[in-house]
C-alpha positions as a Python dict, from the first residue, in 0.01 Angstrom:
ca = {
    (1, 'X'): (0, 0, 0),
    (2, 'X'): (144, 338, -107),
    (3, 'X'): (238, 565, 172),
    (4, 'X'): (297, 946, 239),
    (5, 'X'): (638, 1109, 299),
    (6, 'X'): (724, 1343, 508),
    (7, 'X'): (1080, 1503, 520),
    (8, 'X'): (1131, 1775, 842),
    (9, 'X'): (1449, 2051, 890),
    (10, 'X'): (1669, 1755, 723),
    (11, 'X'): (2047, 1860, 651),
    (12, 'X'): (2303, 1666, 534),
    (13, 'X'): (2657, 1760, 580),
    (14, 'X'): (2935, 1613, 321),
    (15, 'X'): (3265, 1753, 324),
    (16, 'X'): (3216, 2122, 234),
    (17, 'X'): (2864, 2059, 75),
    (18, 'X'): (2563, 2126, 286),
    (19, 'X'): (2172, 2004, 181),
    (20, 'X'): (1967, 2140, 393),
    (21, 'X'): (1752, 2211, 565),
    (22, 'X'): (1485, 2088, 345),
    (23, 'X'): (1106, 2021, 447),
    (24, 'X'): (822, 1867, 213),
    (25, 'X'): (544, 1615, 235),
    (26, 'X'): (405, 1434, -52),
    (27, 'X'): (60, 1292, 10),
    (28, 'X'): (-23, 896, -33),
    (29, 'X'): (-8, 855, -405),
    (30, 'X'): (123, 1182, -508),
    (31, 'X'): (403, 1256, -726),
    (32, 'X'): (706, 1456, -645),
    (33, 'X'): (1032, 1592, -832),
    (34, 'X'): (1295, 1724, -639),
    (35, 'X'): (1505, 1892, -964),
    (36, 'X'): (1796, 2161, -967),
    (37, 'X'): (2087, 2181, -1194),
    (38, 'X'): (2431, 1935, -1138),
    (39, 'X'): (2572, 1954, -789),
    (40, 'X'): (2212, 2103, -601),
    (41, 'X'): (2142, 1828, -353),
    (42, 'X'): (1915, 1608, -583),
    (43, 'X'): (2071, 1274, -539),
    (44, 'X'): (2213, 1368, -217),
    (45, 'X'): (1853, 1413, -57),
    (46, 'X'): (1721, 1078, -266),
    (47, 'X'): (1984, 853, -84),
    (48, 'X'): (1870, 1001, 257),
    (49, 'X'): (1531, 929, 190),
    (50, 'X'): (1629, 542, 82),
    (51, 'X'): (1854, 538, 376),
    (52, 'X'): (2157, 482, 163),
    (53, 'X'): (2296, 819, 320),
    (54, 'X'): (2222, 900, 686),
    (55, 'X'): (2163, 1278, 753),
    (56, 'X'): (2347, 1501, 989),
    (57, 'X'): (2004, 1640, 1153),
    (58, 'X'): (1606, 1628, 1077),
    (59, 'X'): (1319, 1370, 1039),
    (60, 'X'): (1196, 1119, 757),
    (61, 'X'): (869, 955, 798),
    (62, 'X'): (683, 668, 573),
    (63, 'X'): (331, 648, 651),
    (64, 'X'): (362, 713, 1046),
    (65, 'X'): (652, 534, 1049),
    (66, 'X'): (997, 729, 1147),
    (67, 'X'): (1287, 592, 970),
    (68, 'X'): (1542, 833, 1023),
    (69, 'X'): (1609, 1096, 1260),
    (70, 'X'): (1869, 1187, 1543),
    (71, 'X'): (1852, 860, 1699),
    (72, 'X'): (1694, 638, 1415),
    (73, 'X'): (1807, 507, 1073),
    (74, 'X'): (1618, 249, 951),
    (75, 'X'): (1835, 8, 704),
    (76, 'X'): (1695, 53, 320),
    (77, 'X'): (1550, -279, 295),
    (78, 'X'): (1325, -218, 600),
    (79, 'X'): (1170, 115, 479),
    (80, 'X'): (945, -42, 157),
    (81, 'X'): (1078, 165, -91),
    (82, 'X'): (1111, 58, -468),
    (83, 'X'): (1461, 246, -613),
    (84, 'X'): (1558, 303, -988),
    (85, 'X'): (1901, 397, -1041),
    (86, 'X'): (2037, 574, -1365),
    (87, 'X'): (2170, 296, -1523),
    (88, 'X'): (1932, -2, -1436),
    (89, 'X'): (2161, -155, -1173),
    (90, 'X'): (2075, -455, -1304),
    (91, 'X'): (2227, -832, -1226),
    (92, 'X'): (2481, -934, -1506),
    (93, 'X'): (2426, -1309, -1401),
    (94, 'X'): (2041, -1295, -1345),
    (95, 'X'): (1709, -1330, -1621),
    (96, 'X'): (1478, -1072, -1653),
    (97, 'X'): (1231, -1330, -1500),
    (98, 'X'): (1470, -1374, -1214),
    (99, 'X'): (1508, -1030, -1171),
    (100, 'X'): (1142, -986, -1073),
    (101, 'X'): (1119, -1310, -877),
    (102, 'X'): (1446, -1277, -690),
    (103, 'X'): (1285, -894, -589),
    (104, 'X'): (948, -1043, -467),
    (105, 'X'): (991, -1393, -415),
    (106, 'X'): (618, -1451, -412),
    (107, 'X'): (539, -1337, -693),
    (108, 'X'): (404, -1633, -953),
    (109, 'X'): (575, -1687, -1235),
    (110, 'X'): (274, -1639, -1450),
    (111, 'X'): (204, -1293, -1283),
    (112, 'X'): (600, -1223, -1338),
    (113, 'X'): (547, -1267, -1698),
    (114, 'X'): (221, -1078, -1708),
    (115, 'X'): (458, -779, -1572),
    (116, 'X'): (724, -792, -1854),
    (117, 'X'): (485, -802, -2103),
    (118, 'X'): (327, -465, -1994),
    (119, 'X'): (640, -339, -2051),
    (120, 'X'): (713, -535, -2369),
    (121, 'X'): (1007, -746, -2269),
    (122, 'X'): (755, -1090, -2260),
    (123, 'X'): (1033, -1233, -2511),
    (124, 'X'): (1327, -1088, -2319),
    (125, 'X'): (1220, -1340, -1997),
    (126, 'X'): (1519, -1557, -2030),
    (127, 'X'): (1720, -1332, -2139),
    (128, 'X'): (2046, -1206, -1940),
    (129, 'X'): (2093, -769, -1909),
    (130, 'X'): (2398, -786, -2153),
    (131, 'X'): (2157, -818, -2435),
    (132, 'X'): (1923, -484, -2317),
    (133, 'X'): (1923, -190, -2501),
    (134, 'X'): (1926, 107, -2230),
    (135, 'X'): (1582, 151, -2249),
    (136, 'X'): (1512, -217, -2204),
    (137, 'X'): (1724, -233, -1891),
    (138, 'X'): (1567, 103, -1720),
    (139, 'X'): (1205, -55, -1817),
    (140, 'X'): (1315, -427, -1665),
    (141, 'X'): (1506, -210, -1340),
    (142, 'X'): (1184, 34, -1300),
    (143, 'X'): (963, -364, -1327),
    (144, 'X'): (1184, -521, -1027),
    (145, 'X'): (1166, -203, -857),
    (146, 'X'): (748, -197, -835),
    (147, 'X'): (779, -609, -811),
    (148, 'X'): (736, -628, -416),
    (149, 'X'): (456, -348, -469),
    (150, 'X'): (647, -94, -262),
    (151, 'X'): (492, 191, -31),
    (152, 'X'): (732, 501, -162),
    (153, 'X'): (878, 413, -565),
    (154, 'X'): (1224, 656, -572),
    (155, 'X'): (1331, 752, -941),
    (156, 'X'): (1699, 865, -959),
    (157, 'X'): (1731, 1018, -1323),
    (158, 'X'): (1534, 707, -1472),
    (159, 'X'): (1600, 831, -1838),
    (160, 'X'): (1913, 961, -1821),
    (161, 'X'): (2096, 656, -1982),
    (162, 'X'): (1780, 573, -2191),
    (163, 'X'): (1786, 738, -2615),
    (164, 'X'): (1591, 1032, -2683),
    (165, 'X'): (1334, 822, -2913),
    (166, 'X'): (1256, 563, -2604),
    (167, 'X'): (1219, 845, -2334),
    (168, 'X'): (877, 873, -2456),
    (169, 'X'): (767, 519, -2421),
    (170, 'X'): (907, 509, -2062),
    (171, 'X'): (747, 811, -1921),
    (172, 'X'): (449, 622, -2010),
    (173, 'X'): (509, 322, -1857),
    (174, 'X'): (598, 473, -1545),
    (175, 'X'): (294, 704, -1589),
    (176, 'X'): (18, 412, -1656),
    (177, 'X'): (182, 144, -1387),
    (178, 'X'): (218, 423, -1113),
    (179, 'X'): (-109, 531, -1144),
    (180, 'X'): (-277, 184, -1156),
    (181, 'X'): (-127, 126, -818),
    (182, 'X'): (-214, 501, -665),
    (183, 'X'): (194, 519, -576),
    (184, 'X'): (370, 738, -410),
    (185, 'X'): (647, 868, -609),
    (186, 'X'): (960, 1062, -524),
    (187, 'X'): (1212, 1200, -872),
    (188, 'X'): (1540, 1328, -897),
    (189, 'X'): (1612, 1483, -1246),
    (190, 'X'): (1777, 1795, -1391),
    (191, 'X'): (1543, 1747, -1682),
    (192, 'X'): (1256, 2018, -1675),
    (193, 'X'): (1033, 1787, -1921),
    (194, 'X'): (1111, 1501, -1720),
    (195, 'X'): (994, 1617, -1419),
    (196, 'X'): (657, 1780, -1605),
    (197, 'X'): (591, 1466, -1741),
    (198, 'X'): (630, 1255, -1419),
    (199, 'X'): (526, 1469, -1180),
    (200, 'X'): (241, 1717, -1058),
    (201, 'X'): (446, 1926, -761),
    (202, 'X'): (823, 2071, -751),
    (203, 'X'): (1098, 2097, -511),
    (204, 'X'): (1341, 2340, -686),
    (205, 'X'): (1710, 2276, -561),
    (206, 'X'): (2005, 2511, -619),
    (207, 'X'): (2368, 2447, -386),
    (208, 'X'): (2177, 2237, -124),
    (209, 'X'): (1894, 2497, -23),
    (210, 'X'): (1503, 2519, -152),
    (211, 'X'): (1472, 2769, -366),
    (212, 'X'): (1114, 2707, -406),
    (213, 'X'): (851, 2404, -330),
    (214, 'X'): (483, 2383, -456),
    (215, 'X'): (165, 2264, -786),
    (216, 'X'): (433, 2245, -1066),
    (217, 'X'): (148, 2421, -1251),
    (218, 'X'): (209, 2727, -1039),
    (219, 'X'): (549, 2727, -1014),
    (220, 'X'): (549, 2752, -1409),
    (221, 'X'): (308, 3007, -1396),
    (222, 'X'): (410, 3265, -1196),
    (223, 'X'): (770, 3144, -992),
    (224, 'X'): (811, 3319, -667),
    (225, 'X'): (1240, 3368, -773),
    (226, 'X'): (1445, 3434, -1071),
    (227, 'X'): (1649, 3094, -1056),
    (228, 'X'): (1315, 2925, -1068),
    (229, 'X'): (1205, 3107, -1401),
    (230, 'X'): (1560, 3073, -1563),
    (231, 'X'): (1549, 2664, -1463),
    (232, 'X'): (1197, 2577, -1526),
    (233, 'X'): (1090, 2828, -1797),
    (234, 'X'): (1468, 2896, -2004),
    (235, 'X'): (1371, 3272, -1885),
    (236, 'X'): (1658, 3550, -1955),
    (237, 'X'): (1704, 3695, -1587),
    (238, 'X'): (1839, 4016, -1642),
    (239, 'X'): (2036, 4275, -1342),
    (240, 'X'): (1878, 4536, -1251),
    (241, 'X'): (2005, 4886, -1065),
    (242, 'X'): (1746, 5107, -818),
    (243, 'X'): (1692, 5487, -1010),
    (244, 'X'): (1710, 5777, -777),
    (245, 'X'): (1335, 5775, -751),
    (246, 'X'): (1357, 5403, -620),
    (247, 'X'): (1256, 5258, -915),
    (248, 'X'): (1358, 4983, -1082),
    (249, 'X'): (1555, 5038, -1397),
    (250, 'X'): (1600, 4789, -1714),
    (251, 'X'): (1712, 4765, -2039),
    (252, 'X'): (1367, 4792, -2153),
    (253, 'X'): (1271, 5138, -1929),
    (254, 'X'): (1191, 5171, -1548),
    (255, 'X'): (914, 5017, -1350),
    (256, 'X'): (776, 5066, -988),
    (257, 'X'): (951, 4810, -774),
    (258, 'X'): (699, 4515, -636),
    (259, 'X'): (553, 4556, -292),
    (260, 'X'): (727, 4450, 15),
    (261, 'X'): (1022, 4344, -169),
    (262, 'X'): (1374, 4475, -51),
    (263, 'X'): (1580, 4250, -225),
    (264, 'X'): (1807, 4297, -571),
    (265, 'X'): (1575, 4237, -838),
    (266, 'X'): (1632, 4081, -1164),
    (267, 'X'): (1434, 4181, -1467),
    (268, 'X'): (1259, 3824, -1556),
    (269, 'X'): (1156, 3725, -1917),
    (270, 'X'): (1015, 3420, -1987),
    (271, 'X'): (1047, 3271, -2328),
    (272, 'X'): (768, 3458, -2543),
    (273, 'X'): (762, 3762, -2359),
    (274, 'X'): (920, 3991, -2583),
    (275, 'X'): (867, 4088, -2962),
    (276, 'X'): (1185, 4070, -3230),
    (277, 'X'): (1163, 4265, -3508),
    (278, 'X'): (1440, 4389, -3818),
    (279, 'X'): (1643, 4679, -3654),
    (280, 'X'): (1674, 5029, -3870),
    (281, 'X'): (2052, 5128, -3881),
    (282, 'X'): (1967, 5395, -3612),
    (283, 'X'): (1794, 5195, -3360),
    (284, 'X'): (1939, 5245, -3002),
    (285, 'X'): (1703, 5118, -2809),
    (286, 'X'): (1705, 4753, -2680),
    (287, 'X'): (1838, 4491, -2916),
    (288, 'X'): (2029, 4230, -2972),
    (289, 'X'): (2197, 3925, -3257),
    (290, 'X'): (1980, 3670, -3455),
    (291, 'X'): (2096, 3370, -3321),
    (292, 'X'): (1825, 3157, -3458),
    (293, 'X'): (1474, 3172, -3631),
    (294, 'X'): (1243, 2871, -3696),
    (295, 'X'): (862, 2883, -3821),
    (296, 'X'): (581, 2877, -3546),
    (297, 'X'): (201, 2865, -3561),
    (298, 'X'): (210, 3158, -3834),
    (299, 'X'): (490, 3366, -3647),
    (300, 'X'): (842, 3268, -3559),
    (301, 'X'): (1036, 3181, -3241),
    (302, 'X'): (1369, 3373, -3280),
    (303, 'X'): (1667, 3328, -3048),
    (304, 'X'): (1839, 3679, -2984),
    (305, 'X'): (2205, 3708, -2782),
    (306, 'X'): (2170, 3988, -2570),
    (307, 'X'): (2318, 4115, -2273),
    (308, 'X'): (2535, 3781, -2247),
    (309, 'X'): (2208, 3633, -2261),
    (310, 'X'): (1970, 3402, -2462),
    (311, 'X'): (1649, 3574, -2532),
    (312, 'X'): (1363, 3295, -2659),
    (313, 'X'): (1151, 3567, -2875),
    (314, 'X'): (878, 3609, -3102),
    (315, 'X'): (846, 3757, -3464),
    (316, 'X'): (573, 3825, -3719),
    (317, 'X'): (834, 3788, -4009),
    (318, 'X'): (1148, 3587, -4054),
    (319, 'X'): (1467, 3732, -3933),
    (320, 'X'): (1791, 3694, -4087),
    (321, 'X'): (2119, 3463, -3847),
    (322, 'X'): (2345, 3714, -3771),
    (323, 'X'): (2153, 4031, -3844),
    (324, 'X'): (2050, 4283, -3551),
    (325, 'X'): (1733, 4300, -3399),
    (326, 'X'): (1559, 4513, -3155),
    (327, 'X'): (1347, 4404, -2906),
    (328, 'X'): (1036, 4527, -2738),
    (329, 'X'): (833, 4374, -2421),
    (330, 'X'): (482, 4207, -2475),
    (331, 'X'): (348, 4168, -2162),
    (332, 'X'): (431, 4321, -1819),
    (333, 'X'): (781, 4199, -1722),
    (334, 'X'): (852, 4015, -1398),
    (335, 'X'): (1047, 4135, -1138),
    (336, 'X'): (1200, 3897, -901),
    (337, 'X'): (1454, 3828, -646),
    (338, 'X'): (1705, 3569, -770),
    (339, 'X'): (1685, 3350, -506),
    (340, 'X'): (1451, 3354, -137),
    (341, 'X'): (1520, 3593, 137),
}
């Protein structure tokens, strides 16, 4: 039976890294990425949660279960987790049928079968892993993981070894088998798309501390700091400076600086939010080189360099690689602190 978890003020001290602290709960069934670029925490905060790292301070619960906290650790094959590594982990000397059976031995081996064949590997049963493709070893190490029908399934990078063109067909096994069982799922990934496809709420990661935690869909919407746009959305997060009427001022004019916010500011554009067009030889107002300029939807998605920055834009005509062109705002702009207070 799928369980909730529930991670309180847990740090994690290794070397001169520091996680921490870092609180969340995900609900009975719900589904969780914990994402952040290389080096954030991600993995770091997985193998505490599996017990495979023990944490310098802070609580872990299962259900109402405590398996880790000052005077607790509970060994990983005691707290009913299922774990997928990157790379499959997978037996060299074992079947794909003993795989599943040597992870649950009482499972039949008619309902064994049954399981390969929902992921299409019914004619890879007696077959050893050196014969896998990488997306045929992450779909037979994702099976023996849900085998034992664990409470908590942990996903570290599942589709990081697996081709572009199979990615698809795995999200959607993990998709259809984790919700036919209601689990409770926990991701690590530095993949945006990953973690939109897998999951419905978002612990944002960045040098060990939460940047931000919530709905995924809100968190795309309207992201409380600037790392969080620039991660999840590819927004350009421009500096800022404070005008001597306290406003804020841009490349793209001055605006009046948000309510209750004290903090630098960085001017926020999300890709889509602003308009490329052709510059005339005397334009000095914001603007920037044609990286890039592809057909979309009867307009065009241009890429502009500006400010040591990649601009994701819009156009109504084509623009010429390498030309210049200037750039306009087509929506209110955010302004946001980079990171929390």
């Amino acid at each position: 039976m799928s369980q909730p978890v529930t991670v309180t003020d847990l740090a994690c001290q290794r070397g001169a890294f520091r996680l921490g602290p870092v609180a969340f709960d995900v609900a009975a069934g719900g589904r969780l990425a914990i994402v952040g670029p290389s080096g954030s925490g991600k993995t770091t905060l997985l193998r505490c949660i599996a017990g495979l790292e023990r944490a310098t301070s802070g609580t872990i619960r299962i259900g109402a279960n405590v398996v880790a906290d000052a005077r607790t650790h509970v060994a990983p094959d005691r707290r009913g987790l299922g774990l997928v590594f990157q790379d499959g982990a997978l037996w060299s000397h074992m079947t794909a049928l003993q795989h599943l059976r040597f992870a649950a031995p009482k499972l039949a081996e008619a309902d064994a079968l049954a399981l390969l064949a929902r992921a299409g590997l019914e004619s890879h049963a007696r077959r050893k892993p050196a014969t896998f493709s990488g997306g045929e070893a992450q779909r037979l190490g994702l099976l023996r993981a849900l085998a034992p029908d664990p409470a908590v399934l942990l996903l570290d990078e599942p589709l990081r070894s697996v081709d572009v063109h199979q990615r698809a067909t795995l999200v959607l096994l993990l998709r259809t088998l984790g919700d036919e069982r209601g689990l409770t799922t926990i991701l690590v990934t530095h993949d945006r798309d990953e973690a939109l496809a897998l999951a419905t709420d978002l612990v944002v990661l960045d040098g060990g501390r939460v940047m931000e935690r919530g709905p995924a869909v809100e968190l795309l919407q309207r992201p409380a700091t600037a790392f969080t746009a620039a991660f999840l959305l590819g927004a350009a997060c421009l500096p800022t400076t404070v005008g001597p009427t306290g406003r804020i001022v841009t490349p793209f004019g001055e605006f009046d600086r948000p309510g209750g916010s004290a903090a630098a500011l960085r001017l926020v554009l999300p890709p889509g939010s602003t308009i490329a067009a052709a510059a005339p030889a005397a334009h000095a107002g914001p603007g920037g080189r044609v990286l890039g300029c592809v057909p979309d939807a009867g307009s065009f998605r241009v890429q502009v360099a500006f400010e040591d920055q990649l601009l994701h834009s819009t156009a109504a005509a084509p623009l010429v690689v390498g030309s210049r062109a200037s750039l306009s705002l087509r929506q209110a702009p955010w302004l946001l602190p980079w990171q929390p207070s």
